[in-house]
N, C-alpha and C positions, 0 to 999 in steps of 0.2 A: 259612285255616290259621293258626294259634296259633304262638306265638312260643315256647310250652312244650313241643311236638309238633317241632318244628325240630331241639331236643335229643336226637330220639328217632332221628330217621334217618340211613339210611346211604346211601352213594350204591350202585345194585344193580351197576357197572360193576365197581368197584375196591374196595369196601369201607368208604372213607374216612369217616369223623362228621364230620369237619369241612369243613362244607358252610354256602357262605357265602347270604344271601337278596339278590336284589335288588327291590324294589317301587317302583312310578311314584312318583317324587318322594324316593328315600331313597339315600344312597349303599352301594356295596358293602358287606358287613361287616358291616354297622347290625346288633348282636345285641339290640336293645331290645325287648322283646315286644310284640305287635301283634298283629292280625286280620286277613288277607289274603286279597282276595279275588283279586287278579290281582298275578304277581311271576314271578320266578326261584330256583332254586336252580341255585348253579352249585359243583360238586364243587372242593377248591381243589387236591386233587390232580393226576384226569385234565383236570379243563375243562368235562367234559362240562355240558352245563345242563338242567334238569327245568321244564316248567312249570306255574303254578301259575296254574288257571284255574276261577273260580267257588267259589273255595275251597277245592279238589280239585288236590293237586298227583298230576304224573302220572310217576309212578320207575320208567319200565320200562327195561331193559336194551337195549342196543342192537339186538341180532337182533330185538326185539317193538317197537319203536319202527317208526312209519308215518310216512315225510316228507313226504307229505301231511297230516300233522296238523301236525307240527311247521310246516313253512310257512304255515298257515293260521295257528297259533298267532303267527308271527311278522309273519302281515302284518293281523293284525287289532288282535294290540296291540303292537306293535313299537315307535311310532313314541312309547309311554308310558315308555320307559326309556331 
């Protein structure tokens, strides 16, 4: 994911644009453009967080979110942020 593309989204929960990135090795916030293959988007309104895996972030809404994916997500790369 592109640091240009970041600009573009909204969080699908609440609406929000201003959605902060987190990737292994970078502090919250970091708006400096980059190429991500594995990170976070975390909405600075709700909280809620999106991940961003293989270069594919994933913004679904809560009712279409699988927390079995998200857990996987979290225990595979967790331990990078």
């Amino acid at each position: 994911m592109s640091g240009s593309l970041l600009r573009l989204l909204a969080c699908p929960s609440c609406g929000n644009c201003d959605l902060e990135h987190l990737f292994p090795g970078d502090e919250v916030g970091d708006t400096s453009p980059q190429l991500a293959e594995v990170g976070l988007l975390i909405c600075s309104d709700c909280e809620r967080w999106y991940a961003i895996d293989g270069g594919i972030v994933c913004m679904l809404p809560d009712n279409l979110r699988v927390r079995a994916v998200d857990e996987a997500f979290i225990n595979k790369r967790g331990e990078s942020f």
